[in-house]
N, C-alpha and C positions, 0 to 999 in steps of 0.2 A: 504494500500500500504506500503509496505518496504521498505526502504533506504537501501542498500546495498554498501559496502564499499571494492572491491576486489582489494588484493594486488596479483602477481601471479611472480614467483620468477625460474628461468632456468633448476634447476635440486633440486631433494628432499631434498638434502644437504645444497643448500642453503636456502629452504625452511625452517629447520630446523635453520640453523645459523641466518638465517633474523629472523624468530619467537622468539628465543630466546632470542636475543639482542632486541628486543620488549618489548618482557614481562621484562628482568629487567628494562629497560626506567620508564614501566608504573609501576610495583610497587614501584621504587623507588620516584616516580609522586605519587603515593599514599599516599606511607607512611609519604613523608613529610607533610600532616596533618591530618594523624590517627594512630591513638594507634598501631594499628595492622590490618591486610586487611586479606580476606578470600577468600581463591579460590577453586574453584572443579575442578578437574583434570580428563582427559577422560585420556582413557586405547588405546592398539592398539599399530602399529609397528612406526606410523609417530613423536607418544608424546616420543616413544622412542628415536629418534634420537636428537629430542629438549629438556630431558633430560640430553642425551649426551653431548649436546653443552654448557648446563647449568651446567656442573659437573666437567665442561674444564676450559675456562679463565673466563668465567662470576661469577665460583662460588664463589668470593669473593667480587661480586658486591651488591650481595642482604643480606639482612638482614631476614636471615630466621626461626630466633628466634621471627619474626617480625607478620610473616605468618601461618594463620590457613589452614590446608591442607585436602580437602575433594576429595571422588573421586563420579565423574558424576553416575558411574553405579560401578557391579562387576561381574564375574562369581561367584557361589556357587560351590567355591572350596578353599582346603587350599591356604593361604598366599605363601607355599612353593612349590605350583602348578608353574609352567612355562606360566601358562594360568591367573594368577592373577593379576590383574593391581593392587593392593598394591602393591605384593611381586616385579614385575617389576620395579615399582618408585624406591622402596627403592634400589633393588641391581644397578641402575642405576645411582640414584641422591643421594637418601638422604640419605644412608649409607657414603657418604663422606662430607655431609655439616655439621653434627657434631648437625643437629637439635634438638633441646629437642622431646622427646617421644609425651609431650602433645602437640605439635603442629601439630601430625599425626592425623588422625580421619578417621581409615580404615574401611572399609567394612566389619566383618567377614562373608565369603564367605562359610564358614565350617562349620556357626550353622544355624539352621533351617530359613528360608527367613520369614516365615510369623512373627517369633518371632524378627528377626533384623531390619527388617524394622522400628519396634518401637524404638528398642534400635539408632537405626542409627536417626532418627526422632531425640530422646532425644539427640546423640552428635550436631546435627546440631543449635538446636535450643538455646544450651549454648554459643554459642561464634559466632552464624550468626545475623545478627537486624536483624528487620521487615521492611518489609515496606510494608505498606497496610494489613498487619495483617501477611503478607506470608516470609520466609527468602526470603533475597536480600544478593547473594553472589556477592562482589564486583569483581570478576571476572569467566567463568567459560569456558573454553575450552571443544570444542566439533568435534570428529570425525564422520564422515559420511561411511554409507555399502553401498553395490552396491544398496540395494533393497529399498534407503530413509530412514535408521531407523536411531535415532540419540541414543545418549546412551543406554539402553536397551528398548526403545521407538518401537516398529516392528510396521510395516505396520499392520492396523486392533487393533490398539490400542491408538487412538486418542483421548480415553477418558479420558485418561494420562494427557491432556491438559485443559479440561473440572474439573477434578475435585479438591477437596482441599485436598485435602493428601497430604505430603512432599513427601513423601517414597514410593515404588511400589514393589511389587514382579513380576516379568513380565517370560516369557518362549520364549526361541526361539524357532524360529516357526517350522527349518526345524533339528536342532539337539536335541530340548524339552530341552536343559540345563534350569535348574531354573539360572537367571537374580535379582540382585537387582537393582534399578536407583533411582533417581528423578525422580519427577514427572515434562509435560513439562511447568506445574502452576508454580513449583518454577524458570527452567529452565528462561521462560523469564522472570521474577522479578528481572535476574541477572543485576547490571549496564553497565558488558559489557558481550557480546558475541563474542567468536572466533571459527569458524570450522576453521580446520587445516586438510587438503583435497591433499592427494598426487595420482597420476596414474592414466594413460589411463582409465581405467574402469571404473572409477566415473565420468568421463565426460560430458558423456550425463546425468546424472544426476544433476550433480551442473549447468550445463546449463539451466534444465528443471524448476529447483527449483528459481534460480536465475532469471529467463525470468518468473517465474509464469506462464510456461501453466497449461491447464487444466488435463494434466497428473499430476501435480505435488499436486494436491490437496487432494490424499488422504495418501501422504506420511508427514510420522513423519517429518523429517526433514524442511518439508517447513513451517511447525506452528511454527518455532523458531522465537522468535524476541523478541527485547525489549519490555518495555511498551511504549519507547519513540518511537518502530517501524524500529530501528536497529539492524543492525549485520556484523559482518566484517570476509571476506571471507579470509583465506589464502591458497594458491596456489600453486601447481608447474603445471610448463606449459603442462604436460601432464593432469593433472587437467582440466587446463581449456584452453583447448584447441580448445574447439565448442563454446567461449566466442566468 
């Protein structure tokens, strides 16, 4: 069983501004007693907004020299793609926080997936602990599809969960793009979990997923959770609006 933790917020905007003033609270909650904290950051239009809000008045809140920066998944395309959740972050956030280079740990999306995966594996495993042999990213943000899949995680790929691999080369199902991710082994070893969940569409879904029906069991999304059996839901109200 899962604990589940839903915050659900009036319009996208504020979903975005609520989440963001969140995330600085909690790393600066981290940092004051570690060296440095490690996050993996999902891709998508909603992190964009919470980017936003983090590149506004917050961005002299966080210590982001502080912060090791991974991302959940990538397409297999360049950086300077419109479709790259690196290239995204950066022209969004971190082209203005003045962050050192090594504190980035991108994806490249542009050299061959079965060769990155390793290389991606070896950035991870420099500057993430272990815990129980597997990285534990002290935090890791996660958006949701219409169809349940969670970072490049698709439906019919739930052995993502099952196995010990850090790293994944995955394919989307209905456009075949080659996908890198995590696997969703390391996914839940993270200490915390956030989907960040905006729009009607995905409603019946975070509903399905969150009530645990027997729909929801063969969707990537619903095997997320901690080890401790947590995960905290963030919302706008067309979100969840079948809650």
């Amino acid at each position: 069983m899962k604990s589940e933790t839903v915050r659900i917020f009036d319009s996208p905007e504020l979903l975005a501004e609520g989440f963001a003033e969140f995330f600085a609270e909690e790393v600066n909650i981290l940092l004051s007693s570690k060296k440095y904290i490690t996050v993996a950051l999902s891709g998508g239009k909603t992190p964009l907004k919470i980017f936003e809000s983090l590149a506004g008045k917050l961005i002299n809140s966080i210590e982001w020299n502080r912060i090791h920066f991974y991302w959940v998944d990538e397409r297999c395309v360049p950086m300077s793609s419109e479709e790259s959740n690196y290239g995204n972050a950066w022209r969004v956030l971190f082209e203005k926080t003045g962050i050192s280079s090594e504190q980035l740990h991108p994806i490249y999306g542009e050299t061959d997936p079965d060769d990155e995966i390793h290389r991606y594996e070896d950035a991870i495993l420099k500057y993430v602990q272990l815990k129980d042999g597997i990285p534990c990213f002290d935090i890791i943000l996660l958006g949701l599809g219409e169809d349940g899949h969670t970072a490049s995680i698709f439906p019919g790929r739930l052995d993502l969960f099952a196995t010990q691999d850090i790293t994944a080369h995955t394919v989307h199902p209905q456009t075949g793009q080659n996908r890198i991710t995590l696997t969703g082994n390391v996914i839940n070893n993270a200490a915390r979990i956030y989907f960040i969940v905006s729009g009607s569409s995905k409603s019946g879904i975070v509903k399905s997923i969150i009530e645990e029906t027997p729909e929801s069991e063969l969707l990537p999304a619903a095997k997320v959770r901690t080890k401790e059996g947590t995960v905290t839901w963030f919302l706008d109200s067309e979100a969840g609006k079948e809650l």
